[in-house]
C-alpha beads as a LAMMPS data file, in Angstrom:
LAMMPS data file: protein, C-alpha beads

157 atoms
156 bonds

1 atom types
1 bond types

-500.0 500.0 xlo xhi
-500.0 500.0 ylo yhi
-500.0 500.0 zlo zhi

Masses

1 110.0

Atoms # bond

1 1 1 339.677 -263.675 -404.920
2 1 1 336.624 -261.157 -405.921
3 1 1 336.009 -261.841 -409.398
4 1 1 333.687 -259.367 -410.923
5 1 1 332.146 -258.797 -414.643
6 1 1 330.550 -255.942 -415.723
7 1 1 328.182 -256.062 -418.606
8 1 1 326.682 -253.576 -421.472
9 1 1 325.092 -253.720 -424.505
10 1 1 328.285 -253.768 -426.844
11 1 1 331.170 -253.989 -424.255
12 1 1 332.970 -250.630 -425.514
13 1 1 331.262 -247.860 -423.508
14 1 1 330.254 -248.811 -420.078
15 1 1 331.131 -252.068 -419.159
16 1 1 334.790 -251.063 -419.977
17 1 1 334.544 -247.780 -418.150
18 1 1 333.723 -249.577 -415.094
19 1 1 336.528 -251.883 -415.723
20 1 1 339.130 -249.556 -415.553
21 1 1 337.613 -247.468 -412.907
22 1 1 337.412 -250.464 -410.967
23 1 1 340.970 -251.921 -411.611
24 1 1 341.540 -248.120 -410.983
25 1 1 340.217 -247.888 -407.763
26 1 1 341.479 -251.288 -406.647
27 1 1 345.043 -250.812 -407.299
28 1 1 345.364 -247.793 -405.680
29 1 1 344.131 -249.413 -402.195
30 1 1 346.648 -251.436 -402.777
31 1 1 344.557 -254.870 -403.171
32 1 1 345.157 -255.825 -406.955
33 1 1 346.013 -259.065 -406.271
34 1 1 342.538 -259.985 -404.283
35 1 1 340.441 -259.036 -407.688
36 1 1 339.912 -260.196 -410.682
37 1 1 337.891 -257.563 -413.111
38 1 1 336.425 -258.134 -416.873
39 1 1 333.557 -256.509 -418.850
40 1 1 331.437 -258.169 -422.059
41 1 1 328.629 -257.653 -423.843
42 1 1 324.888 -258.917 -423.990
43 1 1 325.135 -258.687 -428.071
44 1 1 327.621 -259.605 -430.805
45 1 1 327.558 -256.685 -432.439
46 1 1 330.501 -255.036 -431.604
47 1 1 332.704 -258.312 -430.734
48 1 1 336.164 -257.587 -431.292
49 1 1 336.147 -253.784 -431.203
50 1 1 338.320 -251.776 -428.854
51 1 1 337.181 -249.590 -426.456
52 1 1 335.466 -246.468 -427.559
53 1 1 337.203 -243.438 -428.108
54 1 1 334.938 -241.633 -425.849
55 1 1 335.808 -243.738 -423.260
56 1 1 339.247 -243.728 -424.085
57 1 1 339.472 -240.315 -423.815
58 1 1 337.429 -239.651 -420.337
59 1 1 339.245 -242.233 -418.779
60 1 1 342.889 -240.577 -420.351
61 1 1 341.290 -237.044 -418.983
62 1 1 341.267 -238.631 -415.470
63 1 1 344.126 -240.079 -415.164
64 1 1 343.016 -243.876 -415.511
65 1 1 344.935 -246.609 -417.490
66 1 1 342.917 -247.870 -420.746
67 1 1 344.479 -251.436 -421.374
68 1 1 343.473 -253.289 -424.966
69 1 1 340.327 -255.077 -424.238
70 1 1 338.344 -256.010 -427.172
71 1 1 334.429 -256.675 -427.318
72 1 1 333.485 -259.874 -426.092
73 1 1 330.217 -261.426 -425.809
74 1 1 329.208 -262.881 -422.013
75 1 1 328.942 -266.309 -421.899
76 1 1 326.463 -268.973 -419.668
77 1 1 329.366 -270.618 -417.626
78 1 1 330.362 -266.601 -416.673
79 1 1 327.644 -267.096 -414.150
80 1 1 329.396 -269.892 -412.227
81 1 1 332.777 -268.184 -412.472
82 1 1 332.108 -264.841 -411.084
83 1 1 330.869 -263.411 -407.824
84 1 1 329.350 -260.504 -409.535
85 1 1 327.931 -259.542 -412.607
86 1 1 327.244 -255.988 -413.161
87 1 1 325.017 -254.780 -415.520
88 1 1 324.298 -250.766 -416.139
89 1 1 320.610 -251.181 -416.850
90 1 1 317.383 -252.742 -416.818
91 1 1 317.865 -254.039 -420.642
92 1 1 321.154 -255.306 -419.151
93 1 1 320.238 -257.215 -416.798
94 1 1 317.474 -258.778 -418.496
95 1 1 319.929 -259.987 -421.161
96 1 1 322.036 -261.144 -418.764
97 1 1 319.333 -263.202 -417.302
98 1 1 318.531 -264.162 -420.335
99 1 1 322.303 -265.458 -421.430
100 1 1 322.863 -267.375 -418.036
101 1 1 319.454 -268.795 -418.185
102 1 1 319.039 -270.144 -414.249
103 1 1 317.271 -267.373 -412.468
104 1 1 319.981 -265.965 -410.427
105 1 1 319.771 -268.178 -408.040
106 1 1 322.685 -266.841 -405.981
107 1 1 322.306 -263.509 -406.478
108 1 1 325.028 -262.020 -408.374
109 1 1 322.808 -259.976 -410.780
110 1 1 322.466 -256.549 -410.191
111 1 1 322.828 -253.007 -411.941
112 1 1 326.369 -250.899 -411.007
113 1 1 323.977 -247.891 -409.063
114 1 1 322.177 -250.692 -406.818
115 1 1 325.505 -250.331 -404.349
116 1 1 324.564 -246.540 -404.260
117 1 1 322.005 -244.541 -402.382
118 1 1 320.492 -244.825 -406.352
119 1 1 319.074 -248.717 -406.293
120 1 1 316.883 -248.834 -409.374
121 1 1 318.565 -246.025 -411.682
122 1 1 320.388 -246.891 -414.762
123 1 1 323.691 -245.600 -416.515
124 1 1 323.035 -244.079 -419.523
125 1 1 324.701 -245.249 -422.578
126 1 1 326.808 -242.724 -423.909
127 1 1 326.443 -244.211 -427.133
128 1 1 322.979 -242.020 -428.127
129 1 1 323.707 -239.510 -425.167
130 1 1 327.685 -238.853 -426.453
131 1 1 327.954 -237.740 -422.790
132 1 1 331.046 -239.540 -421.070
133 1 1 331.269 -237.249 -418.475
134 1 1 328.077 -238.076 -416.428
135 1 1 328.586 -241.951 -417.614
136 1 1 331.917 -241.458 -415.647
137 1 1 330.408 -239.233 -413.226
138 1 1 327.758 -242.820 -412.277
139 1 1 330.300 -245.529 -413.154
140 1 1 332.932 -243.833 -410.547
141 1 1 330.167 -243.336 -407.911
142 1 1 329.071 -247.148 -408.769
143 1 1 332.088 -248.495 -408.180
144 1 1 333.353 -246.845 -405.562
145 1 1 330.161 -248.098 -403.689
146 1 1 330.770 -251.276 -404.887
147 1 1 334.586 -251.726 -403.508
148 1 1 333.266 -250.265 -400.211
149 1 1 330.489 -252.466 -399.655
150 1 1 333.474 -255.437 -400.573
151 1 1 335.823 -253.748 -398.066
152 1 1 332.969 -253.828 -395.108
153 1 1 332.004 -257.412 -396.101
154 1 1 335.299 -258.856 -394.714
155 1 1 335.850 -260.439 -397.675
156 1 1 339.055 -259.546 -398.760
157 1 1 342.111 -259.320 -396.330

Bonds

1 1 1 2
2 1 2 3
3 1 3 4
4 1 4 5
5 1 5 6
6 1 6 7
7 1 7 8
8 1 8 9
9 1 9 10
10 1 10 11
11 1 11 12
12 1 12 13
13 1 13 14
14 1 14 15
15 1 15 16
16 1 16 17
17 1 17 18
18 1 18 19
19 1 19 20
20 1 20 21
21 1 21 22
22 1 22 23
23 1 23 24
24 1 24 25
25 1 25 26
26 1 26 27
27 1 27 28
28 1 28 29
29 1 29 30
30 1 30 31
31 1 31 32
32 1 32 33
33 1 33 34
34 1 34 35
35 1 35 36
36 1 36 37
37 1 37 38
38 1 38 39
39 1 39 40
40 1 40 41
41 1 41 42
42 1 42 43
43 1 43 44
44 1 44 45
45 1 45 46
46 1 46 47
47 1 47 48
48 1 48 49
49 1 49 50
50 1 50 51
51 1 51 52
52 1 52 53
53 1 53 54
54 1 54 55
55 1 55 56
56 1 56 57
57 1 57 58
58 1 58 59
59 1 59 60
60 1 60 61
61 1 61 62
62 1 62 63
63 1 63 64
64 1 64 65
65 1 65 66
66 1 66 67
67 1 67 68
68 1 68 69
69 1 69 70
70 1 70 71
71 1 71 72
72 1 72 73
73 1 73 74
74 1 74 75
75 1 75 76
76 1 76 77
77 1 77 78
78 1 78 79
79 1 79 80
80 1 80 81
81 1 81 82
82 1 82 83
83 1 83 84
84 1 84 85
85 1 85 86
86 1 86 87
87 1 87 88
88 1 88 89
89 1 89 90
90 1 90 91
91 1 91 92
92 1 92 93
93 1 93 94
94 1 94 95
95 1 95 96
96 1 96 97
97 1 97 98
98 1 98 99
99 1 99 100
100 1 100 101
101 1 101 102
102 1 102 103
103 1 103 104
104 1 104 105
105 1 105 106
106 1 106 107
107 1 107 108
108 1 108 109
109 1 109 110
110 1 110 111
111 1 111 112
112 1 112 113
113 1 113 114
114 1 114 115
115 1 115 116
116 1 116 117
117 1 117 118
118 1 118 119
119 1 119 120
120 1 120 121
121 1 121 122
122 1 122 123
123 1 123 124
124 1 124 125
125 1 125 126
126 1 126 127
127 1 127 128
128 1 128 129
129 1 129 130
130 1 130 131
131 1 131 132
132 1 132 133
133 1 133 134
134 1 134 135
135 1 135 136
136 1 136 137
137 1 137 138
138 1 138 139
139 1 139 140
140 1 140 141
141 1 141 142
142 1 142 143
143 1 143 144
144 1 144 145
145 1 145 146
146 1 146 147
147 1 147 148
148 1 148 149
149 1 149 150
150 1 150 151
151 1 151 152
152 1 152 153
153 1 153 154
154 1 154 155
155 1 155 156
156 1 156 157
């Protein structure tokens, strides 16, 4: 099983965006049942909150399910238990680093646009930018990349 976790700032903007575009985009090729997919946080600060309504409503506009996840905070252990963990920027994944403390030593640490010709580049937060539709727009290109690079790795059946 491909177990990956993407991580934001607050866990109710992008991290949950690429959740369900990546359950999304997994269930319709059919291979639900060879992933597992979460999102959290780097901060407390919105732990327990539901998904924005911003996201909630591009992801309703598209045509993608929006399940109940609340804001959660990404714990140490995380590291061990996923293959992935996703971040959307460079404040991301420094957080992250800092959180699981070992120095990636297996390499699971990366930002969502890495798998895409735009390595480097972040995902804006639609928090200050209030635009969804180019956070879509870079989550859906992310993780599309992201499922294809799985698909050519041979790692799931």
């Amino acid at each position: 099983m491909i177990k990956i976790l993407f991580v934001c700032h607050g866990n109710i903007c992008r991290s949950t965006m690429s959740e369900y575009v990546m359950k999304y985009l997994v269930s319709e090729a059919g291979l639900s049942d060879q992933f597992y997919i979460d999102s959290a946080a780097t901060s407390r600060e919105e732990i327990g909150n539901p998904v924005h309504p911003g996201t909630q409503r591009k992801l309703r506009e598209v045509g993608i399910p929006c399940g109940g996840h609340r804001a959660r905070q990404m714990r140490r252990e995380e590291y061990e238990e996923f293959d992935y963990l996703i971040g959307m920027d460079s404040w991301n994944i420094r957080n992250i680093n800092r959180i699981i403390g070992n120095g990636d030593p297996e390499g699971k640490v990366c930002r969502l646009l890495d798998f895409t010709g735009r390595a480097g580049e972040d995902i804006a937060d639609p928090w200050y930018t209030g635009n969804f539709d180019a956070t879509y727009r870079d989550v859906r290109e992310g993780c599309e990349a992201l499922l294809a690079q799985i698909m050519e790795s041979g790692r799931i059946r």
